[in-house]
Each structure stands twice: as structure tokens, then as C-alpha cells.
C-alpha positions in Angstrom: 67.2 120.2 138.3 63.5 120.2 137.7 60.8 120.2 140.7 57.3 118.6 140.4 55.6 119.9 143.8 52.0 121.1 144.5 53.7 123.0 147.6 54.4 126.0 146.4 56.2 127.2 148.8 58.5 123.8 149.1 59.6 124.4 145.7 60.4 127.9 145.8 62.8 127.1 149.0 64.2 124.4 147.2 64.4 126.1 144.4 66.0 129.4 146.1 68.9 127.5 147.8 69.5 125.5 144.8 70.1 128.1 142.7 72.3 130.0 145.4 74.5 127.2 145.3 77.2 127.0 142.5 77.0 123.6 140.4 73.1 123.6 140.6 70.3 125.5 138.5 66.4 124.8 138.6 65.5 124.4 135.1 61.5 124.5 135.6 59.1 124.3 138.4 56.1 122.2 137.8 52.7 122.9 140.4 51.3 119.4 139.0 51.7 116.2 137.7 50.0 117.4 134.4 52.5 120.2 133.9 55.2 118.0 133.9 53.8 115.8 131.7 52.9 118.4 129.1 56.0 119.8 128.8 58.3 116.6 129.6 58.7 115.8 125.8 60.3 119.4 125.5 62.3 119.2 128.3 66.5 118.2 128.1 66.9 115.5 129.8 67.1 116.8 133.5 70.2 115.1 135.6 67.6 115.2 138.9 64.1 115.5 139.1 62.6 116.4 142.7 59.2 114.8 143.3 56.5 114.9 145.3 55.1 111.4 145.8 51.3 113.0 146.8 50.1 115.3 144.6 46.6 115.8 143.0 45.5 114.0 139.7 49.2 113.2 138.6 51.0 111.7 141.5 54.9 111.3 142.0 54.3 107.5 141.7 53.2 107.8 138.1 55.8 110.7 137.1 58.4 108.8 138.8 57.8 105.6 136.2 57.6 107.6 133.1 61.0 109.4 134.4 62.1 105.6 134.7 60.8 105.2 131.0 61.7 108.1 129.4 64.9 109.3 131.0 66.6 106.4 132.5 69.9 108.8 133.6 67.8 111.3 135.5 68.3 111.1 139.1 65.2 111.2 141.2 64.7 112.3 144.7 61.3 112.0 146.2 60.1 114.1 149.2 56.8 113.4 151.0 54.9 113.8 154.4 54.6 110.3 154.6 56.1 108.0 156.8 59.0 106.2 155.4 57.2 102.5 156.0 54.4 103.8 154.0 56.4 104.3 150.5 58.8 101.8 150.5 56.9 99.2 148.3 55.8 102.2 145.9 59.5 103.0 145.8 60.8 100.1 144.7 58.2 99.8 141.9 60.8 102.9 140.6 62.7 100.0 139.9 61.2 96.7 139.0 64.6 95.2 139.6 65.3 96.0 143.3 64.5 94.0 145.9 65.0 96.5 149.0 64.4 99.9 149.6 68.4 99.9 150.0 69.5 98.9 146.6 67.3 101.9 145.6 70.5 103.5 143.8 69.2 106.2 141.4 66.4 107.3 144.4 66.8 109.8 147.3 64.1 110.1 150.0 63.2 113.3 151.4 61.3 113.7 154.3 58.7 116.6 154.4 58.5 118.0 158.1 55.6 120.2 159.3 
């Protein structure tokens, strides 16, 4: 698993309980869009990525696309604060192909709560 998140705090829970729990381990924590991109051509092809959709400079949208490019087989779950209603289109763009938020098959939703 690797986790893109300006939040550091959000990542180091996520991070924490993923790594208590037996058939997962955090590979690398990324504060930033830019991060990721930097080291993404040194990275192993991660089987789930963790995103943040709204992050500075670099946003999840864009990292979520290249992920799409560049490692087709990598899972992807995106967490945000926004409303669901408010990401669906930028979702499916993820996936040129899908015509619903539903048929969104290699994307999880995670919704931040404050």
C-alpha cells in the first residue's frame, strides 16, 4: 500500500492500523503530489494507492490518471472531505470508459469526516 495525503495525521492512522493488520504493509507515505511523482518511477508497482483527491500543487485527480497510465493493476481508493456529488464526474474521468460512478470497479471512495 502506498498513501499520497497532505494530512499528516490521516496517513499515519491509516498507515498505523494498516500495518497492524496481517496481509497489509505501507510501502511509503507521500505529504504531496510531487513526492509521489518523484519517486513513482522507483516505486514496485503498488497493489493499492490511497489518495487524497485535494491536495496542494499535485492533486489526487492528476495522480490518480498517471496511476491509470502507469500502473493499470494498482487499486485506488480516494478519500476526501468533499461531498460525494461533488467528485463523481472527476471520478469517472479515472476511467474514460465508465459511464457511472457505479461501474467505478478499480475505485473505492472514502469519506474524510471532521
Amino acid at each position: 500500500v502506498v498513501i499520497v495525503d497532505d494530512h499528516i495525521l490521516f496517513s499515519n492512522g491509516i498507515s498505523s492500523i494498516l500495518n497492524a493488520t496481517e496481509n497489509f504493509q505501507v510501502l511509503k507515505e507521500f505529504q504531496n503530489g510531487h513526492e509521489f511523482i518523484n519517486q513513482f518511477s522507483n516505486l514496485i508497482s503498488p497493489d493499492i494507492v490511497i489518495i487524497d483527491l485535494l491536495m496542494p500543487d499535485i492533486d489526487g485527480f492528476v495522480l490518480g490518471k498517471l496511476l491509470r497510465e502507469q500502473h493499470p493493476s494498482s487499486k485506488i481508493i480516494v478519500c476526501s472531505m468533499l461531498a460525494i456529488s461533488s467528485i463523481e464526474e472527476k471520478l469517472i474521468s479515472f476511467q474514460p470508459e465508465v459511464k457511472t460512478p457505479l461501474e467505478l470497479a478499480a475505485i473505492s471512495l472514502l469519506i474524510k469526516v471532521t
